[in-house]
PDB file as gemmi writes it, atoms N, CA and C in Angstrom:
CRYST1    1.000    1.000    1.000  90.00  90.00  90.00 P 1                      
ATOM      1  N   UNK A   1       6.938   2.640  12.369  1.00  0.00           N  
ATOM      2  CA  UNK A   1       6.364   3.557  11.404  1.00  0.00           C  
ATOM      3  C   UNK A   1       5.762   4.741  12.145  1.00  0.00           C  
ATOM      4  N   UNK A   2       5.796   5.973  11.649  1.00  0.00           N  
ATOM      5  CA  UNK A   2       5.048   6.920  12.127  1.00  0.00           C  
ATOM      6  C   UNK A   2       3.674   6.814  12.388  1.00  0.00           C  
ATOM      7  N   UNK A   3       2.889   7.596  13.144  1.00  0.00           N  
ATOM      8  CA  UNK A   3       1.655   7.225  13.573  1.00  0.00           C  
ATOM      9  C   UNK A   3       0.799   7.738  12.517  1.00  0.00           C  
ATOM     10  N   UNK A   4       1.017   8.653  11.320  1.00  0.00           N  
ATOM     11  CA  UNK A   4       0.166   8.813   9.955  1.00  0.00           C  
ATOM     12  C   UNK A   4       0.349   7.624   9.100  1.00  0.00           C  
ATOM     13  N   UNK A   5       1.193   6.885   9.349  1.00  0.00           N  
ATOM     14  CA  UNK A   5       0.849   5.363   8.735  1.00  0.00           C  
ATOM     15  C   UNK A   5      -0.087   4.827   8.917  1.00  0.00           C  
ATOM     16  N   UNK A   6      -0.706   4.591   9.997  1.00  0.00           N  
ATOM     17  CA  UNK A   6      -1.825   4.010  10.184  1.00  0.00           C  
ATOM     18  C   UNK A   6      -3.053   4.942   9.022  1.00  0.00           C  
ATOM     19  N   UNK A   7      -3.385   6.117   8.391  1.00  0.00           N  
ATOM     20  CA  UNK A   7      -3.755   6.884   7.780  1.00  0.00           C  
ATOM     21  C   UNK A   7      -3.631   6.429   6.115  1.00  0.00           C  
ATOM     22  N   UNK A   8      -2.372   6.225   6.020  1.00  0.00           N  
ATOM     23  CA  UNK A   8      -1.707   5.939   4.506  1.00  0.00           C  
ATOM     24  C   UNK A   8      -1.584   4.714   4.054  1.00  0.00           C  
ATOM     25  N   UNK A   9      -1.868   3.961   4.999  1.00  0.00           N  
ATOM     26  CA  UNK A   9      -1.080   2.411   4.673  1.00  0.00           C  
ATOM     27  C   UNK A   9      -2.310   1.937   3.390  1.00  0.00           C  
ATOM     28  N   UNK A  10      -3.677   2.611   3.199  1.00  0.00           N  
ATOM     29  CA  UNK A  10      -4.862   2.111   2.206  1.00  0.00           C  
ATOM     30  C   UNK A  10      -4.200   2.899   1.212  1.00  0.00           C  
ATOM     31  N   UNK A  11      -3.229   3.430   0.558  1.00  0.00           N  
ATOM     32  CA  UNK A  11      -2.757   4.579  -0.410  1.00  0.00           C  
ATOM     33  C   UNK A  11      -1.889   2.879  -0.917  1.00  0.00           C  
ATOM     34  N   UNK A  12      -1.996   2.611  -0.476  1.00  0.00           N  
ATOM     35  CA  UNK A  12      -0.852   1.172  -0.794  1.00  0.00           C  
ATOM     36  C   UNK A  12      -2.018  -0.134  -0.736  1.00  0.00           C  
ATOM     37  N   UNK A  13      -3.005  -0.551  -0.264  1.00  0.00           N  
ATOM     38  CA  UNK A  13      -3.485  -1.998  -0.123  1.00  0.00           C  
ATOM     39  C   UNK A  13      -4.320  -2.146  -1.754  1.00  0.00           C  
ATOM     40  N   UNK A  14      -4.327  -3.413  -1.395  1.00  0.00           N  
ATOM     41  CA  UNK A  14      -4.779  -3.660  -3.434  1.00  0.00           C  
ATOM     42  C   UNK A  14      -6.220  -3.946  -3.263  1.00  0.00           C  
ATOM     43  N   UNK A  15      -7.088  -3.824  -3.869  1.00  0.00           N  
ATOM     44  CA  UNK A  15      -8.468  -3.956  -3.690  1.00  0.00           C  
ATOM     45  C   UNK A  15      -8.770  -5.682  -3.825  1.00  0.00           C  
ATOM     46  N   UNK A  16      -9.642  -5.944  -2.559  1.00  0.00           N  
ATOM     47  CA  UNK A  16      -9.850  -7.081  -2.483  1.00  0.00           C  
ATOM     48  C   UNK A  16     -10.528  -7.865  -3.627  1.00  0.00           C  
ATOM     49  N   UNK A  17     -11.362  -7.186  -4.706  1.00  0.00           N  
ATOM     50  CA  UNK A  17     -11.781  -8.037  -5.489  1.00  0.00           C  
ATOM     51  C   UNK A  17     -10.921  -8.359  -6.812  1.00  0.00           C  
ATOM     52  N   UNK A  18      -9.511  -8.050  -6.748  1.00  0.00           N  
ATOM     53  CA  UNK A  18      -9.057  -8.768  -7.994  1.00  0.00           C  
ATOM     54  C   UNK A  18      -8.713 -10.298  -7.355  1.00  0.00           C  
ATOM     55  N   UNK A  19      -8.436 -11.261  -8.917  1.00  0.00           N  
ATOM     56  CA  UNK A  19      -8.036 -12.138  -8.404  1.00  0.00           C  
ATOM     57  C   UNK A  19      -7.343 -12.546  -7.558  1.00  0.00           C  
ATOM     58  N   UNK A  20      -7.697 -13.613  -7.523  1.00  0.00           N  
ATOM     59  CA  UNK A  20      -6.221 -14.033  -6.284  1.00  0.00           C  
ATOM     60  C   UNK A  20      -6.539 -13.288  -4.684  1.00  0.00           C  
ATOM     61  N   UNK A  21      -7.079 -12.353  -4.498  1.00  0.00           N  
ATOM     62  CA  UNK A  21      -6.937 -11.656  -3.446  1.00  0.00           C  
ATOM     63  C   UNK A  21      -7.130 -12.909  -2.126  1.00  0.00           C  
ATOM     64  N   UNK A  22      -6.740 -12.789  -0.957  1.00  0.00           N  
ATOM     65  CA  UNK A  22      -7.260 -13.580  -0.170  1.00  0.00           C  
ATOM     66  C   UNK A  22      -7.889 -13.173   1.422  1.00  0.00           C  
ATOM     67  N   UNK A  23      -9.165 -13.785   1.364  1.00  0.00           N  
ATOM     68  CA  UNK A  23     -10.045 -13.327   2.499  1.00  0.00           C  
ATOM     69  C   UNK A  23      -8.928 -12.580   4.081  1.00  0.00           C  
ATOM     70  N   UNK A  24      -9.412 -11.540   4.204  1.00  0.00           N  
ATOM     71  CA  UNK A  24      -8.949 -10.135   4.922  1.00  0.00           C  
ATOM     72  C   UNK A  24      -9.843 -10.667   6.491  1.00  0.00           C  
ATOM     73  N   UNK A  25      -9.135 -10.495   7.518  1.00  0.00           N  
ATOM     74  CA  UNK A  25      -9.724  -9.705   8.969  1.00  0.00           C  
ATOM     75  C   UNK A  25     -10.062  -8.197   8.791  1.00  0.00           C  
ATOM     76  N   UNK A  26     -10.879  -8.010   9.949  1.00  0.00           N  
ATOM     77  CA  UNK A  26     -10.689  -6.213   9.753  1.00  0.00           C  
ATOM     78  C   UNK A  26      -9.388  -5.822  10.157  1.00  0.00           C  
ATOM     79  N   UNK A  27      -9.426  -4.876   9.592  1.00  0.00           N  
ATOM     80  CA  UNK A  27      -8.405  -3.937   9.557  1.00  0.00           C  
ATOM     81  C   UNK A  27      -6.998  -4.593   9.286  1.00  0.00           C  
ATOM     82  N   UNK A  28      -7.616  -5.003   8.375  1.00  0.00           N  
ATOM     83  CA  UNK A  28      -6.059  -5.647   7.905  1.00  0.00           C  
ATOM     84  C   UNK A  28      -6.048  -6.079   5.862  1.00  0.00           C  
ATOM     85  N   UNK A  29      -4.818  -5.642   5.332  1.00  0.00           N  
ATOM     86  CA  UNK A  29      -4.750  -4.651   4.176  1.00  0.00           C  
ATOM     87  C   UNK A  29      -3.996  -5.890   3.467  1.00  0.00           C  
ATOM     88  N   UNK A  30      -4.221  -6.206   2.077  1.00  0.00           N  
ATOM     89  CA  UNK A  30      -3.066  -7.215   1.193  1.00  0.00           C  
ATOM     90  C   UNK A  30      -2.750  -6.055   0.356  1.00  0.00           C  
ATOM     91  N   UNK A  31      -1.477  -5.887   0.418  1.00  0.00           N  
ATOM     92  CA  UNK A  31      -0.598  -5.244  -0.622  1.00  0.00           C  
ATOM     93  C   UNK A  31       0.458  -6.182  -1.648  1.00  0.00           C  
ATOM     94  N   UNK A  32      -0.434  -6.109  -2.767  1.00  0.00           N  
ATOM     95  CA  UNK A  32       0.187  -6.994  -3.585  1.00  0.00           C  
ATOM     96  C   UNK A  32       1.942  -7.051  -3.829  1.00  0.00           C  
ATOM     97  N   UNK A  33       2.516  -8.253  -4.062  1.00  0.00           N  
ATOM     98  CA  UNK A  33       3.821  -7.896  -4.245  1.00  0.00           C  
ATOM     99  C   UNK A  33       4.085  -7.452  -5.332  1.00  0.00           C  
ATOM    100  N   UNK A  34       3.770  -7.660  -6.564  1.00  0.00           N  
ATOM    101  CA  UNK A  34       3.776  -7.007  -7.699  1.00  0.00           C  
ATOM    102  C   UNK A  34       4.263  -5.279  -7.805  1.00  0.00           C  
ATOM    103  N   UNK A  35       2.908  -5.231  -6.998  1.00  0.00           N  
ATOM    104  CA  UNK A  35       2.609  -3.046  -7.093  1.00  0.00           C  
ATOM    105  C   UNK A  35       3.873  -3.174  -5.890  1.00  0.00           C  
ATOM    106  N   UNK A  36       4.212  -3.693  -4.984  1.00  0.00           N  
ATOM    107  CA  UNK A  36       5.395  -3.139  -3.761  1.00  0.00           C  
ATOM    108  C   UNK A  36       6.919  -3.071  -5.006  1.00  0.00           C  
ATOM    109  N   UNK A  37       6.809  -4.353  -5.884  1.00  0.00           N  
ATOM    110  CA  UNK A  37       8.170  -4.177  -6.683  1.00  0.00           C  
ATOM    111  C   UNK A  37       8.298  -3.230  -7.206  1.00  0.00           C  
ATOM    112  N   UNK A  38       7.085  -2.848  -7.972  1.00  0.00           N  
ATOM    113  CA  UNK A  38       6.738  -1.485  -9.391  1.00  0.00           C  
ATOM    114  C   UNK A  38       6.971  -0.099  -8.616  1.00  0.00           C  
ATOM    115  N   UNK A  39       6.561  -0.205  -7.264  1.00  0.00           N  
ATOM    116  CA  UNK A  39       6.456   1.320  -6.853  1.00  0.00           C  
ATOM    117  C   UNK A  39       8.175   1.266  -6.027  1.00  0.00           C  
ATOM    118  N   UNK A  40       8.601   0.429  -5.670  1.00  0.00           N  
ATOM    119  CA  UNK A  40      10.176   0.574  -5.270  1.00  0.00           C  
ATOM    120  C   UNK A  40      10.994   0.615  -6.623  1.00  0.00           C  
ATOM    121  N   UNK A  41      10.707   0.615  -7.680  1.00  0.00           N  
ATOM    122  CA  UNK A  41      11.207   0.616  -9.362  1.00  0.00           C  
ATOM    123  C   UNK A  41      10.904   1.835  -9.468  1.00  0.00           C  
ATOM    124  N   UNK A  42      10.174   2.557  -9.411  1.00  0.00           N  
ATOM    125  CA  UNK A  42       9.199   4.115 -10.051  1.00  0.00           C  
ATOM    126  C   UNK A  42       9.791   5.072  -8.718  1.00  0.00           C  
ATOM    127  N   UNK A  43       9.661   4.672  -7.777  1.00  0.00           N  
ATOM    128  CA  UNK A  43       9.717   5.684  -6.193  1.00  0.00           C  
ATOM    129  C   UNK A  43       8.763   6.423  -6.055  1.00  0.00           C  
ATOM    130  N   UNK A  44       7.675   6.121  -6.644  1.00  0.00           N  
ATOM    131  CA  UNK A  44       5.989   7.070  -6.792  1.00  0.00           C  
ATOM    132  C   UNK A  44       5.306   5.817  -6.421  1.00  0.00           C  
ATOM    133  N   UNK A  45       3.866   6.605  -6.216  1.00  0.00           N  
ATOM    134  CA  UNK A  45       2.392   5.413  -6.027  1.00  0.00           C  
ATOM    135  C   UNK A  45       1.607   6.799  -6.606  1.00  0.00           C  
ATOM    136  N   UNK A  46       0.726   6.023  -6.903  1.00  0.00           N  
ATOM    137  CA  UNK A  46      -0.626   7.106  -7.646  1.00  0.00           C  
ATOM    138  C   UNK A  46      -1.766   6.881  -6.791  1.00  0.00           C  
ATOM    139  N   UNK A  47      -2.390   7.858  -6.361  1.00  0.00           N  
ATOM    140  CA  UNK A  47      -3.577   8.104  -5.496  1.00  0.00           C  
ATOM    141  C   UNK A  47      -4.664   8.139  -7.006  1.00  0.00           C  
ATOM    142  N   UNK A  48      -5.847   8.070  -6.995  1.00  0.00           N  
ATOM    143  CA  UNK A  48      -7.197   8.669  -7.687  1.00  0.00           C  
ATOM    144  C   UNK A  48      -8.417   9.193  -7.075  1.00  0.00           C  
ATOM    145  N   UNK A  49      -8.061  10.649  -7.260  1.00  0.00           N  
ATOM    146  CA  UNK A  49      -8.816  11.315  -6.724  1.00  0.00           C  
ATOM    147  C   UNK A  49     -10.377  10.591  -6.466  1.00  0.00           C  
ATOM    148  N   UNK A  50     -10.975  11.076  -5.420  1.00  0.00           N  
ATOM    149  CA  UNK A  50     -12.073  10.342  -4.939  1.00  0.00           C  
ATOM    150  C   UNK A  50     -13.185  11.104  -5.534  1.00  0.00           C  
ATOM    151  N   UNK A  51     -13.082  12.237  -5.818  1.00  0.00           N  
ATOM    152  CA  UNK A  51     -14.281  12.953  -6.449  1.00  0.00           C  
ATOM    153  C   UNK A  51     -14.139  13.005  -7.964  1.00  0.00           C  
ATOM    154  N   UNK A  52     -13.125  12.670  -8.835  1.00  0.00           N  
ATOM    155  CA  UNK A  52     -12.666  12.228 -10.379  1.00  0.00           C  
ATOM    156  C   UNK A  52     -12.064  11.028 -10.646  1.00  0.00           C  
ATOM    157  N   UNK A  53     -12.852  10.182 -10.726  1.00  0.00           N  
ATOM    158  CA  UNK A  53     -11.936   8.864 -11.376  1.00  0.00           C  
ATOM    159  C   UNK A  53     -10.556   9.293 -12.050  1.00  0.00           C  
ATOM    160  N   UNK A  54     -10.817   9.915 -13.611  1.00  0.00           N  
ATOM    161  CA  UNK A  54      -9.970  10.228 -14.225  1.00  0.00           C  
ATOM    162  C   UNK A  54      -8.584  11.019 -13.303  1.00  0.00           C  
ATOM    163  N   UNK A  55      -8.681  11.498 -12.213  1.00  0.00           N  
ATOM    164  CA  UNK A  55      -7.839  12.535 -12.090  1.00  0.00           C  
ATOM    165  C   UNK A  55      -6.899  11.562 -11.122  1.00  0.00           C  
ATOM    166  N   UNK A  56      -5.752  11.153 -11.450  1.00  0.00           N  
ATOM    167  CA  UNK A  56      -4.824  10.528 -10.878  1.00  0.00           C  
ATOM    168  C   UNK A  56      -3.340  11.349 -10.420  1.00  0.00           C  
ATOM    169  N   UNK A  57      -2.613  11.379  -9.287  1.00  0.00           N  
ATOM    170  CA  UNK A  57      -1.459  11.874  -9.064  1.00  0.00           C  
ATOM    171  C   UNK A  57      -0.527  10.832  -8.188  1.00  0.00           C  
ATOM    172  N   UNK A  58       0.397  11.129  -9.067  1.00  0.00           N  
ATOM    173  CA  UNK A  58       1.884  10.942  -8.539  1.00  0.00           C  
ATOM    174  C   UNK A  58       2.745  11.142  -7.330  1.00  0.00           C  
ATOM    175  N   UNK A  59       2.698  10.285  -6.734  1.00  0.00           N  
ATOM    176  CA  UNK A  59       3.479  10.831  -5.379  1.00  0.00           C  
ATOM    177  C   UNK A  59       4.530  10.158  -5.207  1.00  0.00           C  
ATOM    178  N   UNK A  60       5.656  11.142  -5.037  1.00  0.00           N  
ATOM    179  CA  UNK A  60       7.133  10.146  -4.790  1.00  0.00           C  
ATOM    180  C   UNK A  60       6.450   9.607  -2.946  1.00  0.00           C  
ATOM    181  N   UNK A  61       7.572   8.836  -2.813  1.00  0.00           N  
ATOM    182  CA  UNK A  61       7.582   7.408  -1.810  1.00  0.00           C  
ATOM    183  C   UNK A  61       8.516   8.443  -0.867  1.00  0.00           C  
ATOM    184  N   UNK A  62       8.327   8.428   0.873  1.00  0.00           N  
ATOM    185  CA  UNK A  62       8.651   9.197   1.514  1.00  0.00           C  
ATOM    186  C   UNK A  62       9.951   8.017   1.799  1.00  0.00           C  
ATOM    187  N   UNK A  63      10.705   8.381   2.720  1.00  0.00           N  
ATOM    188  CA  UNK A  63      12.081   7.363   3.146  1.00  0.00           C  
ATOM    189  C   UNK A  63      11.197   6.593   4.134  1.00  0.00           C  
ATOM    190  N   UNK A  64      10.295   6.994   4.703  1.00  0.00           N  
ATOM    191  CA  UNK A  64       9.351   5.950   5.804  1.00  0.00           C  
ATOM    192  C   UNK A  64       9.037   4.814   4.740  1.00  0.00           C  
ATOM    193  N   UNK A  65       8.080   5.428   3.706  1.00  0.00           N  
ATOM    194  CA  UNK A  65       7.356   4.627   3.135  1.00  0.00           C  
ATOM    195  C   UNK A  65       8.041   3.695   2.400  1.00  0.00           C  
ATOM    196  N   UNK A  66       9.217   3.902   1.489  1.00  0.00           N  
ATOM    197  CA  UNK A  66      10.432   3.096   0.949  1.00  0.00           C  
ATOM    198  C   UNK A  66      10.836   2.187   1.640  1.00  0.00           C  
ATOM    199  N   UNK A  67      11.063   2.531   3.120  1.00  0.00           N  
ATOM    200  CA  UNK A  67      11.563   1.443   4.193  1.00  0.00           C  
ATOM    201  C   UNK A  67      10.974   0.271   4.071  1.00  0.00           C  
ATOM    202  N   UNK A  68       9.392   1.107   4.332  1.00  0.00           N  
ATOM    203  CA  UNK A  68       8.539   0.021   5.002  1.00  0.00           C  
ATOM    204  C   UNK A  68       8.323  -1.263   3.736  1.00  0.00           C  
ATOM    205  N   UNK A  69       8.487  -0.862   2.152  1.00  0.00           N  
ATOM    206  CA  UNK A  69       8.042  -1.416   1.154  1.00  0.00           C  
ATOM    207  C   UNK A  69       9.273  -1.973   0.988  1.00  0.00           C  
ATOM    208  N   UNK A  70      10.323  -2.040   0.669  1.00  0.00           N  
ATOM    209  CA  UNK A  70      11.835  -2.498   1.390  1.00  0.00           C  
ATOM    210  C   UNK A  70      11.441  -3.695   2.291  1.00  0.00           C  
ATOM    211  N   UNK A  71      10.871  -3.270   3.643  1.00  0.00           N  
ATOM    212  CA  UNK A  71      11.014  -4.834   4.241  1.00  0.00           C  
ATOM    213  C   UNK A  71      10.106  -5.451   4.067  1.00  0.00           C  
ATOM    214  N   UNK A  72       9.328  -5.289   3.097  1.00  0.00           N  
ATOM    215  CA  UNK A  72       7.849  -5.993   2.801  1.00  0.00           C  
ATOM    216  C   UNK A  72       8.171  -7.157   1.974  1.00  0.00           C  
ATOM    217  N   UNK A  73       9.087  -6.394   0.451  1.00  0.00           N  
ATOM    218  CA  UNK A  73       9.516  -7.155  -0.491  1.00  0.00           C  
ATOM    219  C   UNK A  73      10.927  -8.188   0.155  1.00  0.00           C  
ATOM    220  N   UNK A  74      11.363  -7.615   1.406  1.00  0.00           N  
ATOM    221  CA  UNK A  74      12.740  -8.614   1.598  1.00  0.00           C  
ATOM    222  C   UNK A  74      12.003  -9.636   2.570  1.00  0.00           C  
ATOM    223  N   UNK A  75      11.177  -9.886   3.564  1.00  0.00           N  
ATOM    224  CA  UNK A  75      10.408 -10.673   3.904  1.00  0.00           C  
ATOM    225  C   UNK A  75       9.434 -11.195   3.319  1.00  0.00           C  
ATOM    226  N   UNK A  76       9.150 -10.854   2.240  1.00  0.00           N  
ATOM    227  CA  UNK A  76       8.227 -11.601   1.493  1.00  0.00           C  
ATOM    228  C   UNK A  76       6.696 -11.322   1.931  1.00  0.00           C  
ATOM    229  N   UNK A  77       6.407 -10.222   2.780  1.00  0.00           N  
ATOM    230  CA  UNK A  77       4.986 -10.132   3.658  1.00  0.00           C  
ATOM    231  C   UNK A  77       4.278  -9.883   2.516  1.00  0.00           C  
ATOM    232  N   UNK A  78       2.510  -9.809   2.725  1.00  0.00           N  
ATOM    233  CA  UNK A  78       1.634  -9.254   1.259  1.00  0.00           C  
ATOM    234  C   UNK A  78       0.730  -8.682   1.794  1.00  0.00           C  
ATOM    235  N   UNK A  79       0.743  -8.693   3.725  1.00  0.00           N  
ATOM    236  CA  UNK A  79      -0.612  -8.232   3.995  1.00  0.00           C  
ATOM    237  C   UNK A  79      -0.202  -7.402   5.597  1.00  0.00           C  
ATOM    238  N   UNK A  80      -0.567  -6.380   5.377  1.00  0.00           N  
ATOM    239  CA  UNK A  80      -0.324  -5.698   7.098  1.00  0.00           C  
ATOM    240  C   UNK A  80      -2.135  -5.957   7.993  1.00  0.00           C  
ATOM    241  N   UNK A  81      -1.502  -6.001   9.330  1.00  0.00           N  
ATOM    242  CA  UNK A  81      -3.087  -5.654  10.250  1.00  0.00           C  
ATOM    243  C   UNK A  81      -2.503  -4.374  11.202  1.00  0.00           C  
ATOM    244  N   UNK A  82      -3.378  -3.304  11.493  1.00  0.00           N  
ATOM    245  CA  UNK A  82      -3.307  -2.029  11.749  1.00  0.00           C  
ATOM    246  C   UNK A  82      -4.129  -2.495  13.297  1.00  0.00           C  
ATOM    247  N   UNK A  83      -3.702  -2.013  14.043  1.00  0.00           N  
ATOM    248  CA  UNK A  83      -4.116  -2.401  15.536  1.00  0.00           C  
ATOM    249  C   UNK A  83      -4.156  -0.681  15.947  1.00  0.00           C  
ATOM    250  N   UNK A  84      -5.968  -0.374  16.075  1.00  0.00           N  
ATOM    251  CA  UNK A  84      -6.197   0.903  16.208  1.00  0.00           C  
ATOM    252  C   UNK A  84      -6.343   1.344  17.530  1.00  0.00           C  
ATOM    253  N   UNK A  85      -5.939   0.191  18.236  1.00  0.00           N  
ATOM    254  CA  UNK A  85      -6.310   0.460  20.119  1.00  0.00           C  
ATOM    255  C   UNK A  85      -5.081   1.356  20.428  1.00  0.00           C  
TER     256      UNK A  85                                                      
END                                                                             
């Protein structure tokens, strides 16, 4: 992956307090399989703006990012760890 992955990869992780979630190391992200199917179905993910709840945008899925959600859903993975050394 490109080295702005390490940057983007939280534009994708699911927030630890819904159900089901399961206890995290640092720096390390569960991306639900659900949202990996829906956003390889759509070819977008939605950011929400940090200073407007309400204000949500659309972003198509780069060919990096498709890849990477591609081998997520064909291996079955749900959780990346980001190694910042």
């Amino acid at each position: 992956m490109p080295e702005r992955f390490r940057l983007e990869v939280v534009y994708f992780m699911t927030p630890t307090d819904r159900p089901n979630a399961p206890s995290l190391a640092a720096q390390e992200y569960w991306i639900e399989p659900a949202n990996v199917a829906q956003w390889l179905d759509d070819g977008v993910f939605s950011v929400v703006s940090p200073l407007d709840a309400e204000s949500v945008a659309e972003i198509e899925l780069t060919d990096d990012q498709e890849r990477w959600l591609e081998w997520m859903k064909r291996h079955s993975i749900d959780r990346v760890r980001i190694d910042r050394s």
